[in-house]
C-alpha positions in Angstrom: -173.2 -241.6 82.3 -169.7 -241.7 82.4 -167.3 -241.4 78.8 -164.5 -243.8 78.8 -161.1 -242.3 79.7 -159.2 -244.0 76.9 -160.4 -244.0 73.3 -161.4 -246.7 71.2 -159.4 -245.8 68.3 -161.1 -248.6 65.5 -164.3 -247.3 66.7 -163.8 -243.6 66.3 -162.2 -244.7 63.4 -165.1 -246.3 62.1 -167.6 -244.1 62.9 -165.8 -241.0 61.1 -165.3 -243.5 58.0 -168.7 -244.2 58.3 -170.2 -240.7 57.5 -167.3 -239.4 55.4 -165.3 -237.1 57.7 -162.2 -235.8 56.3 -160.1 -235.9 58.7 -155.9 -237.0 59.1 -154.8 -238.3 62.5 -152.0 -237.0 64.2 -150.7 -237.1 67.7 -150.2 -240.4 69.8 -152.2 -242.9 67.3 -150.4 -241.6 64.6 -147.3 -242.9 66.1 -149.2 -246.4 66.7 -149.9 -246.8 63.3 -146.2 -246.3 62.2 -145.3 -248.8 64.6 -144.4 -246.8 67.8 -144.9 -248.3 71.1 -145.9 -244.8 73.3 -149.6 -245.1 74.6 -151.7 -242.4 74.5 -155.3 -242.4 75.7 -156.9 -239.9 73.2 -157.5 -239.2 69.5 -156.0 -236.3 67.6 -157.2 -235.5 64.2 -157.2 -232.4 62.2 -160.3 -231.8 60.5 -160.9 -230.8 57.1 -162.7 -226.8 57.7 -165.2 -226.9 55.0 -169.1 -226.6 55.3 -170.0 -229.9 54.3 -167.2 -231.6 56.4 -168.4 -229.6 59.7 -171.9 -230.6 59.1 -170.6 -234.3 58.8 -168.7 -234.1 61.7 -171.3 -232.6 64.1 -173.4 -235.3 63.1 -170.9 -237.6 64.6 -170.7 -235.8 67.6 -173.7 -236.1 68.2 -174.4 -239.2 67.8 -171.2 -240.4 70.2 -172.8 -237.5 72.5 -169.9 -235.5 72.7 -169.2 -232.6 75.0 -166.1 -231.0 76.2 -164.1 -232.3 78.1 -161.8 -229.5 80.2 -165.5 -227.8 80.9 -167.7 -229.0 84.3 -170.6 -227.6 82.5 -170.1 -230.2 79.5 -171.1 -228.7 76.6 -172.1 -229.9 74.1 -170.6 -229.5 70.2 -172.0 -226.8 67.6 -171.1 -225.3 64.8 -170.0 -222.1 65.6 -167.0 -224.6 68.7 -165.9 -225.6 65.1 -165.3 -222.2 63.0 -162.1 -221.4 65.0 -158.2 -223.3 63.9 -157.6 -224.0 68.0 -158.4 -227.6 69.4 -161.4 -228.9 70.8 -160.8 -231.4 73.7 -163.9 -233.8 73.3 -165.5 -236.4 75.6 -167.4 -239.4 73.7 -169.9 -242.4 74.2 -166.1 -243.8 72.4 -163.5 -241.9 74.3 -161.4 -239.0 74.0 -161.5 -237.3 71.2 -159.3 -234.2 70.3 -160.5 -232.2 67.4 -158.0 -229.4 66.0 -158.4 -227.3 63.1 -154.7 -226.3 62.7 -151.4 -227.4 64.5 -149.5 -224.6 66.7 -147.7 -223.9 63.3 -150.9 -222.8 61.7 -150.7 -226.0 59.4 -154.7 -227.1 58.6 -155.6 -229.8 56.5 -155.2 -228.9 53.4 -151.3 -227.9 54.4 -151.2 -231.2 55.7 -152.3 -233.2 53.3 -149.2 -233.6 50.9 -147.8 -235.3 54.2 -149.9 -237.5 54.8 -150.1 -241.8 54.6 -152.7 -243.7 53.6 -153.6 -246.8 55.9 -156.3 -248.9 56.2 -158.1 -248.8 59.8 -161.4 -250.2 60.3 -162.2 -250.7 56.8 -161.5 -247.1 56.0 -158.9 -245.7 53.8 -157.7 -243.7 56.8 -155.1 -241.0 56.4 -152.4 -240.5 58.8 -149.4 -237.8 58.9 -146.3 -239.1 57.7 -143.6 -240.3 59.9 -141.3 -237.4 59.2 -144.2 -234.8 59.5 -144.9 -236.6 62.8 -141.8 -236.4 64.1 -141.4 -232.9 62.9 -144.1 -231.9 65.0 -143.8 -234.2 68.4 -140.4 -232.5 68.2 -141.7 -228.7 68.2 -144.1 -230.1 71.2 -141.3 -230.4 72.8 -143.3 -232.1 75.9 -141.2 -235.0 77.4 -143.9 -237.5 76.4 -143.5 -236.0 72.9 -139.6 -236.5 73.1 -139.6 -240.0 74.1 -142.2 -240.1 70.6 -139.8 -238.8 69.0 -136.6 -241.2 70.3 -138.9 -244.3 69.1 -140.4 -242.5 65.4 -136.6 -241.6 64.4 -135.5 -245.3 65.3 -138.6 -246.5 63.0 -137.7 -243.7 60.3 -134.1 -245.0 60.4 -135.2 -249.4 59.9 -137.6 -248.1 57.3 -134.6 -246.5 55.6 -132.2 -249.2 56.1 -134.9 -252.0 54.4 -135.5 -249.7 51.9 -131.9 -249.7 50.9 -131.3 -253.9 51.5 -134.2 -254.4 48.7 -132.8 -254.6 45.1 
């Protein structure tokens, strides 16, 4: 059977509430959740590197029957795809589902952390990079669906400011 090719984010969401996953989201959803209008079909978290976590997490992957995505032979997830810091391009009974255990910089989770937002998604206390973080790194992407993120974050950043500043 067939994954779907876009994710559903409140369902991943939900599911890695569900069992406890530490996790912060970055990427494209990230930018949804501040308010930024640029789809994006997949979701990027970086995952917390710990013993416990990773044993969480491959519980969850096996439940949405992940495997990789980029790979014909579709593997599926164990714990030694999930020692490394480089990303893990997933396929799930959800949708896409990018795993990454550092950015490019070498920031991991616990770097990360400090710059992070707490929202609620799914009935979750979900945490999601920052805006400034976020734009930070959509700008060192440099990709030109990463720019035109970055176009839209700044102008939220920037009305965020300004009604920060017009409350007494």
């Amino acid at each position: 059977m067939e994954h779907p090719k876009s994710a559903d984010f409140g369902a991943l969401v939900r599911v890695l509430g569900d069992a406890h996953v530490e996790f912060i989201v970055i990427g494209g959803y990230a930018g949804i959740v501040h308010g930024g209008p640029v789809p994006t079909f997949d979701l990027d978290i970086i995952r917390r590197r710990t013993p416990e976590n990773t044993a969480r997490l491959l519980r969850v992957l096996d439940d949405l029957q992940a495997y990789t995505r980029l790979d014909r032979r579709r593997l599926r997830v164990e714990e030694s795809h999930l020692e490394g810091t480089g990303a893990l391009l997933l396929a799930t009974r959800l949708g896409p589902l990018d795993l990454l255990g550092t950015l490019n910089d070498g920031r991991g989770y616990e770097e990360l952390l400090p710059h992070t937002d707490l929202f609620e998604i799914a009935g979750h206390a979900i945490r999601v990079l920052d805006l400034p973080t976020l734009i930070d790194v959509k700008a060192a992407a440099g990709r030109d669906k990463d720019k035109l993120a970055v176009a839209h974050l700044v102008a939220i950043l920037r009305r965020q400011a300004q009604a920060e500043d017009e409350d007494p």
